[in-house]
N, C-alpha and C positions, 0 to 999 in steps of 0.2 A: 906528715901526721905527727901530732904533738905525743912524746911521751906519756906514758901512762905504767905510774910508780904504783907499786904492788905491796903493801905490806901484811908481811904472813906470820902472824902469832900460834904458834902451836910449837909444845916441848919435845914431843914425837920426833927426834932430826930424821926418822925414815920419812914419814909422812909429810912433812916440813917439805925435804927436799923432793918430793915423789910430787907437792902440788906443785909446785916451782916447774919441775919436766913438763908436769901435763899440762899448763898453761904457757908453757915457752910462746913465745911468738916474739919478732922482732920490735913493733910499739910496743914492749910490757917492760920493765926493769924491778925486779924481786930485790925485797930486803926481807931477812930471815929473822924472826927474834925468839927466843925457847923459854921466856919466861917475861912479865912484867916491867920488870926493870930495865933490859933491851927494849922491849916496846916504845914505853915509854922514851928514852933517850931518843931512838929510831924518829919518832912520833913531832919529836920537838925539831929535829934538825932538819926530817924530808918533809917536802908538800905532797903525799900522799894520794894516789885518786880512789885506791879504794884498798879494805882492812878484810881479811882472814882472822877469825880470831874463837881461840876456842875459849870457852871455859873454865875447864878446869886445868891452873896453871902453877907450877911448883911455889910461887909465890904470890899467889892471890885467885880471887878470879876476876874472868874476863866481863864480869858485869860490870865489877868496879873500874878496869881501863872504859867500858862503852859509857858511864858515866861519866868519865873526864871527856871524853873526846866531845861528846855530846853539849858539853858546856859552851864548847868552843868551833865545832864544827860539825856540816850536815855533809861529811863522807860517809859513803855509800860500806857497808858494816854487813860482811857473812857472819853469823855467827856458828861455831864449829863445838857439838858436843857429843857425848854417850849417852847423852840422859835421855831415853825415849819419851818424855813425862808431859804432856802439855801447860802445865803449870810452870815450867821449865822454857819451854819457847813461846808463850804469854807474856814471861817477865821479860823476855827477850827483846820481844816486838813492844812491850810497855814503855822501855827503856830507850827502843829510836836504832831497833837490830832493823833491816833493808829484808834480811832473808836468813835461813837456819836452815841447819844441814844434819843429822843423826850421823853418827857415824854404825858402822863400818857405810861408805858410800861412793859411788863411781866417780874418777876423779872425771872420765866427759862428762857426767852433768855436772860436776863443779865450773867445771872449763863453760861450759854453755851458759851454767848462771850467771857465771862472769861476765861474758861478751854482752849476754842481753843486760845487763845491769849499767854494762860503762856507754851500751848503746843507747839506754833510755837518756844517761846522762848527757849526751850529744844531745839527743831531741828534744832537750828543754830549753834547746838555746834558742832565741829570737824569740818567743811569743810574748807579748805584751798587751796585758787588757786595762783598757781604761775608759771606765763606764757608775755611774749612779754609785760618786762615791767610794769606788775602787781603784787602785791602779798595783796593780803586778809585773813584777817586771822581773820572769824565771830565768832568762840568762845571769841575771846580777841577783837574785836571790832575794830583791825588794820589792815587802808587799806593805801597800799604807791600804790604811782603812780610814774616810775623814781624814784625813791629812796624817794621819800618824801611823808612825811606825809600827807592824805588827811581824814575829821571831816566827816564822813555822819551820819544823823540823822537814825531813826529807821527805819522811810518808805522805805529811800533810802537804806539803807542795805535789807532790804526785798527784795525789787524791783531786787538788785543784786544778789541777791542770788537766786532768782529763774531764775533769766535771766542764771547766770553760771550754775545752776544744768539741762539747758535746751539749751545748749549750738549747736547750727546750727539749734533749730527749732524755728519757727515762732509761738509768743504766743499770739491769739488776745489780745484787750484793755478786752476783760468781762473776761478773763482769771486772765487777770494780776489785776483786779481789785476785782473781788471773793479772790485771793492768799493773796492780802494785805491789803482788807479792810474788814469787817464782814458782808458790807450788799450791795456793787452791784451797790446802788445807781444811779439813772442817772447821778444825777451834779456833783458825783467822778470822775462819765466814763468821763466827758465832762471836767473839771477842774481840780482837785486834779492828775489825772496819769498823763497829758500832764507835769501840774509842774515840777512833782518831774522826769519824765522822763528826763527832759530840764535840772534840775538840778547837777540831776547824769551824763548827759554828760558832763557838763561843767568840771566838778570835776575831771572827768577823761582823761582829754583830754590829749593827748600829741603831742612835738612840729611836724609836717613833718608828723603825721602819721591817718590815717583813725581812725575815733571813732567807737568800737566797736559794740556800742547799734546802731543797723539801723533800720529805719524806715518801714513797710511793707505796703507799703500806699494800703488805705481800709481792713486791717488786724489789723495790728500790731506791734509789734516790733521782733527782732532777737538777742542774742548773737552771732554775725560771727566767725567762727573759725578763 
C-alpha cells in the first residue's frame, strides 16, 4: 500500500500531537507544522496526500496557505477552526477547503473524515469518459472540453464524477452533498453546491450546444444522456 503523507497545520502542540495519535496507522506518515512558515517549507519539500489545517495561525491565516496551495494543487484540505460562523466555513469551502471541522471536536470523527476522504481519492482512479465532446480522464486529473484544456478544482471533479457515474438519473442536492462533503451541512446545501454547480457548468460549456448538468427543479440535478 502506497504511502500516505499527512500534513497537519495547527499551533496547538497538544492538539497537533493528539491528531497525529489518533490517526496513527501504519500507511500514514505525519509531518507537524505550528505556524505558516513551517507549512509552507513542509509544503514545498513533501508530496503531500492530504492537509490539516486550521485557521487561525500565529502568523497568518490558514486561508491564505489554502490559497497558495490551491494555485498549484487539488489536495484534499480539512479545514480546522473555533469560529462557529457560517460565513466562516462558506469562505472556506469558496476557497477549494474538501471539509471543515469546529472545534472543540472528536478526534474519531476526524480520524473517519480522514479515511473516507483518502478513500474517495482511491475511487477516482480509472474512470474515463469520452463522449459528445468530452473527455475526462479522473485518474490524471485531465478534463478537455472540444479539445481543450479545462483546470477543475477537487469539489468540482467530485461533483463530476458522481454526476457521470449516475448518468440519466436525478441526484437530489442532500445526495450530492452527503457524496462530496463529510457532513450535510445546511449552509453547504444552500451555498457551497449551488457554487460549484454554476461553476462546473460554466467550465463545460460548449459553443451551440445544451449543457449537460440540468437542473431538476425542487429535486436536483441530472447528467442527461
Amino acid at each position: 500500500m502506497a504511502e500516505k503523507k499527512i500534513l497537519i497545520v495547527e499551533d496547538d502542540r497538544g492538539l497537533n500531537q493528539g491528531i497525529t495519535l489518533a490517526l496513527h496507522a501504519p500507511e500514514y506518515r505525519f509531518y507537524s507544522a505550528y505556524n505558516l512558515k513551517e507549512a509552507r517549507r513542509i509544503w514545498k519539500e513533501e508530496r503531500v496526500s492530504l492537509i490539516i489545517l486550521d485557521i487561525n495561525l500565529p502568523d497568518g491565516s490558514g486561508y491564505t496557505f489554502l490559497e497558495e496551495i490551491r494555485r498549484e494543487s487539488e489536495v484534499p484540505v480539512i479545514m480546522l477552526t473555533a469560529n462557529d460562523l457560517e460565513i466562516d466555513q462558506v469562505t472556506g469551502f469558496s476557497l477549494g477547503a474538501d471539509d471543515y471541522i469546529t472545534k472543540p471536536f472528536s478526534l474519531m470523527i476526524l480520524r473517519a473524515r480522514v479515511e473516507r476522504m483518502l478513500a474517495r481519492m482511491a475511487q477516482d482512479k480509472g474512470l474515463t469518459y469520452e463522449k459528445d465532446g468530452y473527455r475526462f480522464v479522473f485518474e490524471q486529473m485531465y478534463f478537455t472540453v472540444e479539445g481543450k484544456e479545462v483546470t477543475l478544482s477537487k469539489t468540482e471533479q467530485k461533483l463530476l464524477r458522481i454526476l457521470i457515474e449516475h448518468q440519466g438519473q436525478t441526484l437530489t442536492r442532500e445526495q450530492l452533498v452527503d457524496r462530496i462533503w463529510s457532513d450535510g451541512a445546511q449552509y453547504v446545501e444552500e451555498n457551497a453546491l449551488s457554487v460549484t454547480v454554476g461553476r462546473l457548468r460554466k467550465k463545460l460549456e460548449q459553443t451551440g450546444k445544451k449543457n449537460p448538468i440540468q437542473t431538476v427543479y425542487g429535486l436536483g440535478y441530472v447528467w442527461e444522456r
